[in-house]
N, CA, C and O atoms as a CHARMM CRD file, in Angstrom:
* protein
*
  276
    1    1 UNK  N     27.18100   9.08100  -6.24500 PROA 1      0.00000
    2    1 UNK  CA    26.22100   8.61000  -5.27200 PROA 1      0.00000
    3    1 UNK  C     25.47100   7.41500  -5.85800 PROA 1      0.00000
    4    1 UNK  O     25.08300   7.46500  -7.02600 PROA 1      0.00000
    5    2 UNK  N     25.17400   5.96600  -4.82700 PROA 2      0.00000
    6    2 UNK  CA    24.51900   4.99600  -5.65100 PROA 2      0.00000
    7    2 UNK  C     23.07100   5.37600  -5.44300 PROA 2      0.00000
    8    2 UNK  O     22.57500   6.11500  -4.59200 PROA 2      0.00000
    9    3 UNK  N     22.53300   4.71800  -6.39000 PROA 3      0.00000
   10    3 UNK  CA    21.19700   4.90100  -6.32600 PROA 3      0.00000
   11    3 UNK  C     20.53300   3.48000  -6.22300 PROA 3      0.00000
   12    3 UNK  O     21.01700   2.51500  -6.81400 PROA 3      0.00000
   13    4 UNK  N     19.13500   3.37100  -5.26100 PROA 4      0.00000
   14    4 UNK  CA    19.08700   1.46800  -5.19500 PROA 4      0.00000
   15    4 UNK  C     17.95700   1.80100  -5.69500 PROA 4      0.00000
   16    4 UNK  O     17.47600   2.90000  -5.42000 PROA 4      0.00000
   17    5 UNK  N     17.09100   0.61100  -6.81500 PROA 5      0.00000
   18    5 UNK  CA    16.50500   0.62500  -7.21400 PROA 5      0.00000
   19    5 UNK  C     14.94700  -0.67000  -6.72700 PROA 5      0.00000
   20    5 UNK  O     14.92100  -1.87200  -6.46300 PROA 5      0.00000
   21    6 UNK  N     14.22900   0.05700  -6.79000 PROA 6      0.00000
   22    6 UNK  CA    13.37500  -0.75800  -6.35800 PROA 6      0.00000
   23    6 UNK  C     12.76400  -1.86200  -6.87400 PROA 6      0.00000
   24    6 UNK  O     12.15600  -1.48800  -7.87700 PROA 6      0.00000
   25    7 UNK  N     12.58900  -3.23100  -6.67100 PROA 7      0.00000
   26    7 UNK  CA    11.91400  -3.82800  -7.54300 PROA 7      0.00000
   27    7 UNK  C     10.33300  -4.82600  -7.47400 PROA 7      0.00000
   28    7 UNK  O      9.80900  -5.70300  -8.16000 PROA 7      0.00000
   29    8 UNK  N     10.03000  -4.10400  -6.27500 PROA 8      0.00000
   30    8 UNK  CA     8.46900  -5.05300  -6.13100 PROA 8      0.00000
   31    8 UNK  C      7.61500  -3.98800  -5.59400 PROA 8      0.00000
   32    8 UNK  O      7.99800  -2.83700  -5.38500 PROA 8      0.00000
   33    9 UNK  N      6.43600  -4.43900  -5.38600 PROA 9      0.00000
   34    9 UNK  CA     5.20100  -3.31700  -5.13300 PROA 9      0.00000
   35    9 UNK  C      5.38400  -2.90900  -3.95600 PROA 9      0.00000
   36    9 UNK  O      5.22800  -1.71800  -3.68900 PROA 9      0.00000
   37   10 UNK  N      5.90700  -4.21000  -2.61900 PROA 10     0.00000
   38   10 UNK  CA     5.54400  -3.62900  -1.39600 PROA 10     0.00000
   39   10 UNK  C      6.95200  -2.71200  -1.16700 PROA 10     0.00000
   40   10 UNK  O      6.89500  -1.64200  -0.56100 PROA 10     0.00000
   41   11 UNK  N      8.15800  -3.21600  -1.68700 PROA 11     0.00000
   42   11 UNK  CA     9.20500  -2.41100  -1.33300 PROA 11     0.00000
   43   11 UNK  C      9.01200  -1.03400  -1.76100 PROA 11     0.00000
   44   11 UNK  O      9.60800  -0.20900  -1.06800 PROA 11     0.00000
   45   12 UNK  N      8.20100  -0.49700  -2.91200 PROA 12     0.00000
   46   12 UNK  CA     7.98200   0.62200  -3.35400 PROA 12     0.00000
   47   12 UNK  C      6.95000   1.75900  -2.14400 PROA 12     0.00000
   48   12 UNK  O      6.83200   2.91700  -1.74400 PROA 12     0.00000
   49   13 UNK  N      6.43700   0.44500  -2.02200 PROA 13     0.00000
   50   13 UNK  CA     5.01400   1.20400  -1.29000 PROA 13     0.00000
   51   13 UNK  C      5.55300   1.49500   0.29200 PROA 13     0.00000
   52   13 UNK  O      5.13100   2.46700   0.91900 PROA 13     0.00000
   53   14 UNK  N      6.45100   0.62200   0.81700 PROA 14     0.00000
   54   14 UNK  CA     7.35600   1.30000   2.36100 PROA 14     0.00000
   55   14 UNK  C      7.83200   2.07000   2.03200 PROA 14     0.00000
   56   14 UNK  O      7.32400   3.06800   2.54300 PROA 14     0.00000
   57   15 UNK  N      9.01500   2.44900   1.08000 PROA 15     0.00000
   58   15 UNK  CA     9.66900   3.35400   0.43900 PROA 15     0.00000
   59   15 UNK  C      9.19400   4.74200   0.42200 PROA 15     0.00000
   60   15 UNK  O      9.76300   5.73700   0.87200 PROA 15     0.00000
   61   16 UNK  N      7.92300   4.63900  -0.24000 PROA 16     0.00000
   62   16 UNK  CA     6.91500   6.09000  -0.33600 PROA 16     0.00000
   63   16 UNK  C      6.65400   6.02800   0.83300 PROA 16     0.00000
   64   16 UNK  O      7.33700   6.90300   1.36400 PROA 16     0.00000
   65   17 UNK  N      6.05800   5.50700   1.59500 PROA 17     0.00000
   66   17 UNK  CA     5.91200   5.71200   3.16800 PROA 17     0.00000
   67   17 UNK  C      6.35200   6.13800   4.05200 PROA 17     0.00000
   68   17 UNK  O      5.76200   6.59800   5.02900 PROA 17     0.00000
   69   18 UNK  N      8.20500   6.00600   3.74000 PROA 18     0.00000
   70   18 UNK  CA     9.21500   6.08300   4.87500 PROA 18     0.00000
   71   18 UNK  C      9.05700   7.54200   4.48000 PROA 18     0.00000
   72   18 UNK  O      8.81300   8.38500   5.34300 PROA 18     0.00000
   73   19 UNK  N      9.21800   7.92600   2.93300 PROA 19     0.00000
   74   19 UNK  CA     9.53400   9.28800   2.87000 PROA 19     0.00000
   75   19 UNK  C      8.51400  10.78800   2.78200 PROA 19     0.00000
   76   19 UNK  O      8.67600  11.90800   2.29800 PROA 19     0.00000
   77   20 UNK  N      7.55500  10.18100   3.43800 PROA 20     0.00000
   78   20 UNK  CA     5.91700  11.09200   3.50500 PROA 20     0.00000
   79   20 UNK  C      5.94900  10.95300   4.59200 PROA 20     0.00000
   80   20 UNK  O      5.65000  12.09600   4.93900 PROA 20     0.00000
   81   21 UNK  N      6.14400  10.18600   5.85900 PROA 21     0.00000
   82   21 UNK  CA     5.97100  10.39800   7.37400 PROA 21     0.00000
   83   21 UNK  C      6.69000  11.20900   7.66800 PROA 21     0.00000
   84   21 UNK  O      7.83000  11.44600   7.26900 PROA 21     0.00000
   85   22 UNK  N      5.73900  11.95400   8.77900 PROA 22     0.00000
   86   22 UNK  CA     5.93300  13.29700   9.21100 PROA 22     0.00000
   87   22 UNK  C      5.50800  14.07500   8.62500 PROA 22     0.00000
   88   22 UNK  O      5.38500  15.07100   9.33800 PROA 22     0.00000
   89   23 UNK  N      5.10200  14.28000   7.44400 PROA 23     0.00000
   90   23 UNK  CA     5.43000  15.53000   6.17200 PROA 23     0.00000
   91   23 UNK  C      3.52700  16.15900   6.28300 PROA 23     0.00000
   92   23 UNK  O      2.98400  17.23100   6.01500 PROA 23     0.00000
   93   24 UNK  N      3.21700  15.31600   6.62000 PROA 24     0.00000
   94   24 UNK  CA     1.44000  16.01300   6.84100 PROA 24     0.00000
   95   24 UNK  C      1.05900  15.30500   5.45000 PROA 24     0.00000
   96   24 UNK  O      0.14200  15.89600   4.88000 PROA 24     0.00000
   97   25 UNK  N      1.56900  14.12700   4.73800 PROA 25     0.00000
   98   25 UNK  CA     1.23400  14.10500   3.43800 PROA 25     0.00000
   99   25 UNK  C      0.08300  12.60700   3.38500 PROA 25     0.00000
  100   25 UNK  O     -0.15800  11.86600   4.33800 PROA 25     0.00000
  101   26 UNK  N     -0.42100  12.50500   2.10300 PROA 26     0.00000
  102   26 UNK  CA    -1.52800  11.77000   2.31600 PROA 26     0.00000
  103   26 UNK  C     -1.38800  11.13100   0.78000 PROA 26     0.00000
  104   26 UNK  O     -1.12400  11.70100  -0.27800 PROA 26     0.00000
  105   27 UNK  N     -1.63800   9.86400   1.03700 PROA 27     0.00000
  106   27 UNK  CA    -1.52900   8.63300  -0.17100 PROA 27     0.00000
  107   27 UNK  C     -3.27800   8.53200  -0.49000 PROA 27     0.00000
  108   27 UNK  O     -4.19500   8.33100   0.30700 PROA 27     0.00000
  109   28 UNK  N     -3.30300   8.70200  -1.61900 PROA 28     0.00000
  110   28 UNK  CA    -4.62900   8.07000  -2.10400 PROA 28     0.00000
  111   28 UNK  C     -4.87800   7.10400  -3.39800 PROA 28     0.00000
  112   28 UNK  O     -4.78000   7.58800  -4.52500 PROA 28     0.00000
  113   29 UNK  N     -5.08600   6.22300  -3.27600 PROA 29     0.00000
  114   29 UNK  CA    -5.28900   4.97900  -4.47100 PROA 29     0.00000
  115   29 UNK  C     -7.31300   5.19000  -4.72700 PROA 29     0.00000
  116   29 UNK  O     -8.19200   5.25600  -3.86800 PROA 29     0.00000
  117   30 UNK  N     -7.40000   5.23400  -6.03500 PROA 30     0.00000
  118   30 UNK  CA    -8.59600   5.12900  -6.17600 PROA 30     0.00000
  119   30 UNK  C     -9.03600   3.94000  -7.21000 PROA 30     0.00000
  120   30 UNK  O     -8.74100   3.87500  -8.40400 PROA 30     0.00000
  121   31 UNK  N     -9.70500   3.14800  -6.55600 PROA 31     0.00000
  122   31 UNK  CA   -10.40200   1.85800  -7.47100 PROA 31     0.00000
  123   31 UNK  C    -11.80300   2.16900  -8.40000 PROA 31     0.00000
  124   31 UNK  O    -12.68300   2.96200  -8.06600 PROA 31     0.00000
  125   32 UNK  N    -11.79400   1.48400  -9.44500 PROA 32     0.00000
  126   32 UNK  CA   -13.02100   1.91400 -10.28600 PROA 32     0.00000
  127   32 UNK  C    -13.35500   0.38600 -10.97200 PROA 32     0.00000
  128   32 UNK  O    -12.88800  -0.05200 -12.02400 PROA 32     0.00000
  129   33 UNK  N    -13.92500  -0.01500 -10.42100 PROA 33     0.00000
  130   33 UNK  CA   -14.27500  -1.35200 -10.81600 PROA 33     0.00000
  131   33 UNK  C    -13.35000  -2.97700 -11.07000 PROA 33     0.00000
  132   33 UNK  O    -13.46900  -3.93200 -11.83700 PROA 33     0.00000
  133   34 UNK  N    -12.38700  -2.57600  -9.89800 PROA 34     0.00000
  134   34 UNK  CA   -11.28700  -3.07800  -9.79200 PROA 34     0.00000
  135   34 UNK  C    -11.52900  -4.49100  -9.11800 PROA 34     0.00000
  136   34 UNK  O    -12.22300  -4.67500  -8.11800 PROA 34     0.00000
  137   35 UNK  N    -10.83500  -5.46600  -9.83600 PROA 35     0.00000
  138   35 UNK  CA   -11.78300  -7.04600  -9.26200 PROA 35     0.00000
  139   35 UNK  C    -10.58600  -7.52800  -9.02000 PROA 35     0.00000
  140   35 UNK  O     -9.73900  -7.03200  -9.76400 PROA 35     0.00000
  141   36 UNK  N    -10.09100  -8.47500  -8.10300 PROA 36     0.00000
  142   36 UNK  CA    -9.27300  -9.17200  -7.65900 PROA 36     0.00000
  143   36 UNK  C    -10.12100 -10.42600  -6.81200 PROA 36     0.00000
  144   36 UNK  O    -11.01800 -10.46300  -5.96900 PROA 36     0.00000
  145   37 UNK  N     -9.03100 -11.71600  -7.78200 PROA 37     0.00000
  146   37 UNK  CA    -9.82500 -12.75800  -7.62800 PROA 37     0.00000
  147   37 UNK  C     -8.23100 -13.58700  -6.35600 PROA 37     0.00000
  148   37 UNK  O     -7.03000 -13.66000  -6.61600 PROA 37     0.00000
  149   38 UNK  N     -8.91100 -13.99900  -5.20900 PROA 38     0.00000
  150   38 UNK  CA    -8.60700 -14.31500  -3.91100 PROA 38     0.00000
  151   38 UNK  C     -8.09300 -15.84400  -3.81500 PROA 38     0.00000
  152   38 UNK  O     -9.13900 -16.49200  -3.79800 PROA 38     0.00000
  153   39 UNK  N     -7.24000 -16.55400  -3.75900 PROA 39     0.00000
  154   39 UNK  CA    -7.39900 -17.51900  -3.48600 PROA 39     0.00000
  155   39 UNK  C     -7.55200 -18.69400  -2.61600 PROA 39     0.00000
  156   39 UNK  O     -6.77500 -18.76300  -1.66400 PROA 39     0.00000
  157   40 UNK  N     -8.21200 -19.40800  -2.73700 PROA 40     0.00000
  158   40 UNK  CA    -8.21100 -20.32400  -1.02000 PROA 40     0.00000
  159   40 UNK  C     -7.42600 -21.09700  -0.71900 PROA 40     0.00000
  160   40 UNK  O     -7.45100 -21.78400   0.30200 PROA 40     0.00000
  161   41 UNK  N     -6.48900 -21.10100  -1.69100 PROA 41     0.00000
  162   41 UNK  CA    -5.22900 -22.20400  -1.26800 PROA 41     0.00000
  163   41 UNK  C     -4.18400 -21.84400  -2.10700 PROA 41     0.00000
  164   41 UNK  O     -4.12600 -20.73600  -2.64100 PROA 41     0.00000
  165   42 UNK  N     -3.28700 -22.78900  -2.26400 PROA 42     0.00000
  166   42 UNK  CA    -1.91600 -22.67200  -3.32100 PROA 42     0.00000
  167   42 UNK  C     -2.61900 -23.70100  -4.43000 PROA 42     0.00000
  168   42 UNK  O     -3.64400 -24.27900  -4.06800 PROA 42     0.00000
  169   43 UNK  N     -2.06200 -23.96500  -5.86900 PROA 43     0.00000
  170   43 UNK  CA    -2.06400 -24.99700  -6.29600 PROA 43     0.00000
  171   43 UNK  C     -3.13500 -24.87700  -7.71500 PROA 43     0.00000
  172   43 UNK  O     -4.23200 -24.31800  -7.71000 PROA 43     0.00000
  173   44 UNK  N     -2.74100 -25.29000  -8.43000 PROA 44     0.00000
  174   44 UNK  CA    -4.06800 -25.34100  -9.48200 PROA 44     0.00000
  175   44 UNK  C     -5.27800 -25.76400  -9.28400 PROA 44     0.00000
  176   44 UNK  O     -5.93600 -25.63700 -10.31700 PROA 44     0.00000
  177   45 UNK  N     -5.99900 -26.30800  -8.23600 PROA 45     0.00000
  178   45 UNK  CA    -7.16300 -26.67700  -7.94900 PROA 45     0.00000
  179   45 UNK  C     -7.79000 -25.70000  -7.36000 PROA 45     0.00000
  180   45 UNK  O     -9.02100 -25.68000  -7.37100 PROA 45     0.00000
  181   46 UNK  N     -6.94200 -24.56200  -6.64500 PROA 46     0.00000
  182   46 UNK  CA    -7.77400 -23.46800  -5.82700 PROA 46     0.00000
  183   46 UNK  C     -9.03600 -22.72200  -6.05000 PROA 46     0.00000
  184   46 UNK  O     -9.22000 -22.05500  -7.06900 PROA 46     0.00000
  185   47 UNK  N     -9.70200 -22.80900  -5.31800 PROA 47     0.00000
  186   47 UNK  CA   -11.35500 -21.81400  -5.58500 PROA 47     0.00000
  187   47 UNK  C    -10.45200 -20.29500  -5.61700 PROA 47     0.00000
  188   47 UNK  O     -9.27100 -20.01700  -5.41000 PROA 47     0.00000
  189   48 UNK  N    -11.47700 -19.62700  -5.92900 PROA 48     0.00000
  190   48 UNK  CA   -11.20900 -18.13100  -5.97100 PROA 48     0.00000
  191   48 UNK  C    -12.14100 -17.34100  -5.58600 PROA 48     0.00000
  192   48 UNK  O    -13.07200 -17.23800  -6.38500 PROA 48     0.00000
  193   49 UNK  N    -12.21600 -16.72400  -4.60200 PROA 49     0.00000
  194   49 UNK  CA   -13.15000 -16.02300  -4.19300 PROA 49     0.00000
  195   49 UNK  C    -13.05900 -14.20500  -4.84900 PROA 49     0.00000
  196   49 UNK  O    -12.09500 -13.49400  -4.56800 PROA 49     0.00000
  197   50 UNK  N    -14.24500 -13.70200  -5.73200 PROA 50     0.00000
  198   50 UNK  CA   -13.65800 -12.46500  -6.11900 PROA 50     0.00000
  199   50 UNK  C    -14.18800 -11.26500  -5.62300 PROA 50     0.00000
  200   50 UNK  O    -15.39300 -11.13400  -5.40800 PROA 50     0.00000
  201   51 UNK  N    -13.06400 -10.06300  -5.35900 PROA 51     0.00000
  202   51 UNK  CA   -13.78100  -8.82700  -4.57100 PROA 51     0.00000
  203   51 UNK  C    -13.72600  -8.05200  -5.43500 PROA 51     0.00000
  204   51 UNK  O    -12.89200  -8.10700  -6.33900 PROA 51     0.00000
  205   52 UNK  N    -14.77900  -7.01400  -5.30000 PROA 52     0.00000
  206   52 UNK  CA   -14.74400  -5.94700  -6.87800 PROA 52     0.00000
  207   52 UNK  C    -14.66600  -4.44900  -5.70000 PROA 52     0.00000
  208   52 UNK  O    -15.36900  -4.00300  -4.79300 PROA 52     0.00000
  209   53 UNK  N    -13.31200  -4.05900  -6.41600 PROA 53     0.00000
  210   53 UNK  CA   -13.17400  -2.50900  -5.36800 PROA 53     0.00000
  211   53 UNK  C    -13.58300  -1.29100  -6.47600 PROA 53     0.00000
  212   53 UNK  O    -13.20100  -1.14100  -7.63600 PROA 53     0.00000
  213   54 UNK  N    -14.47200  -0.51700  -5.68900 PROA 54     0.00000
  214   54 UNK  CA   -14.63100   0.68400  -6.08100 PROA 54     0.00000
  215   54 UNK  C    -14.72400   2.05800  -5.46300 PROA 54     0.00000
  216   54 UNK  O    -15.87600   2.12000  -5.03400 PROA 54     0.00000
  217   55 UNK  N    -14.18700   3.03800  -5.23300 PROA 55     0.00000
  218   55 UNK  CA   -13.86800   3.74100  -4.08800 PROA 55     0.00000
  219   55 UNK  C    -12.13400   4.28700  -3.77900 PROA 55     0.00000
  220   55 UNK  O    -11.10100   3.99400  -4.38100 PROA 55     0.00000
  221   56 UNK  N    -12.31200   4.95900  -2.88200 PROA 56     0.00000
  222   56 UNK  CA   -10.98600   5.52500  -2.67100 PROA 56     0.00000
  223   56 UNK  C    -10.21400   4.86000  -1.42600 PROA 56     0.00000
  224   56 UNK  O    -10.89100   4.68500  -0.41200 PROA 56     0.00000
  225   57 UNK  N     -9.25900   4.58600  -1.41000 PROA 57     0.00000
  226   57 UNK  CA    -8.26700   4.42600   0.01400 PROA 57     0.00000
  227   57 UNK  C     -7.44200   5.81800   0.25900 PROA 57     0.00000
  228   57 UNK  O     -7.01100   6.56400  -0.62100 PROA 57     0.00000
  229   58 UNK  N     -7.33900   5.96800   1.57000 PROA 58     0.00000
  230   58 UNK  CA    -6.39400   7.40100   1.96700 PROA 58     0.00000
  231   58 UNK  C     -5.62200   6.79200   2.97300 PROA 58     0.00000
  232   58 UNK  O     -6.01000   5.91000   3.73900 PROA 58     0.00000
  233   59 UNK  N     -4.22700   7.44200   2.91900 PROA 59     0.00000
  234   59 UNK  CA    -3.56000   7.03300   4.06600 PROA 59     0.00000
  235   59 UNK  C     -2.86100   8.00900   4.44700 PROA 59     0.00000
  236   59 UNK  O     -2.05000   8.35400   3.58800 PROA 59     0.00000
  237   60 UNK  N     -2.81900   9.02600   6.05400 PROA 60     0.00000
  238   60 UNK  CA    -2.96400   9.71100   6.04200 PROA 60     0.00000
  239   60 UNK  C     -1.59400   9.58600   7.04900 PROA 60     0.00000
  240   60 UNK  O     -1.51900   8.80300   7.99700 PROA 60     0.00000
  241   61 UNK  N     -0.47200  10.59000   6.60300 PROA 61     0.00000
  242   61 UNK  CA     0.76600  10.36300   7.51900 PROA 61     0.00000
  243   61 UNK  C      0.94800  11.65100   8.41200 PROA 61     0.00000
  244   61 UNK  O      0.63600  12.81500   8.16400 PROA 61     0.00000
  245   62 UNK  N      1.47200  11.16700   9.38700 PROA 62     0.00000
  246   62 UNK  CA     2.01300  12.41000  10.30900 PROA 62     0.00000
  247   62 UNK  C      3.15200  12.14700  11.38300 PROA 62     0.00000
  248   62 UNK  O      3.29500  10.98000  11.74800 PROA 62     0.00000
  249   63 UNK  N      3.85700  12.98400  11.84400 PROA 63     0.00000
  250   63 UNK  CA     5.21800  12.89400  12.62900 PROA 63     0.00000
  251   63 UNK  C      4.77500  12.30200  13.70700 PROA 63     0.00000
  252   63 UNK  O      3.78100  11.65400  13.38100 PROA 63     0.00000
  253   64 UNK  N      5.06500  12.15200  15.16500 PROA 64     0.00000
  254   64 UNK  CA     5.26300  11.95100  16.32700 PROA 64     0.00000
  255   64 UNK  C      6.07200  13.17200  16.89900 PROA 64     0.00000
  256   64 UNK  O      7.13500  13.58600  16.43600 PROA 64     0.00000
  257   65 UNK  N      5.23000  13.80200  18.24400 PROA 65     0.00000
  258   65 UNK  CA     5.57400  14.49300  18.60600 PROA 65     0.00000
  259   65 UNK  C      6.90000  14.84900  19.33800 PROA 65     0.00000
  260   65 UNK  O      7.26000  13.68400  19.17200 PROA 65     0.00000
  261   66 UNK  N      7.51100  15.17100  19.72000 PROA 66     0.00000
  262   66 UNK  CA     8.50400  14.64800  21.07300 PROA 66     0.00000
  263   66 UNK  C      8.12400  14.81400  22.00000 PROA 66     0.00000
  264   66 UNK  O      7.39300  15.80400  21.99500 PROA 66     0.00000
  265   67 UNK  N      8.25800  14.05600  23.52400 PROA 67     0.00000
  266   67 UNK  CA     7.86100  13.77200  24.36000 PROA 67     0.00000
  267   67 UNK  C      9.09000  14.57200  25.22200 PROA 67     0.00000
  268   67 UNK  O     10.16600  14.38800  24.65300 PROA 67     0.00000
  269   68 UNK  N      9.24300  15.56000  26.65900 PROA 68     0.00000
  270   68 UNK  CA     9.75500  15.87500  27.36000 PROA 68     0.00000
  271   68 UNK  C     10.59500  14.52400  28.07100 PROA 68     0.00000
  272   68 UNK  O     10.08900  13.40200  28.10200 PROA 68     0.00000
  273   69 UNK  N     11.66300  14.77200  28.51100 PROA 69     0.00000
  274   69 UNK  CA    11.90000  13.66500  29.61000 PROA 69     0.00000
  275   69 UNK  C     11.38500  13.51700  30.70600 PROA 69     0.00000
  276   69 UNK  O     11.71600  12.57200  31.42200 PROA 69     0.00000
């Protein structure tokens, strides 16, 4: 059986997604003084605007029901 391997954040992060929907299951990332600096453009001249995360994200999955015809 092949196995495909993942190689970037967002492909990882659909990946976990595809396979927790439905399941009643719940993603949580927690930040603790977590700074990410923003940029306003492309290019070496860019400003940077910076956000400092602290706190939890939840993401909370669930099925779709079926609908009668």
């Amino acid at each position: 059986m092949a196995t495909e391997h993942t190689t970037n954040w967002p492909d990882l992060a659909i990946g976990l997604y595809d396979r927790l929907t439905g399941r009643n299951s719940e993603i949580a990332y927690e930040f603790v003084d977590m700074h990410i600096k923003i940029p306003s453009g492309t290019g070496p001249s860019a400003e940077h605007a910076e956000w400092v995360l602290s706190g939890t994200v939840k993401i909370h999955t669930s099925g779709k029901a079926e609908r009668p015809n």
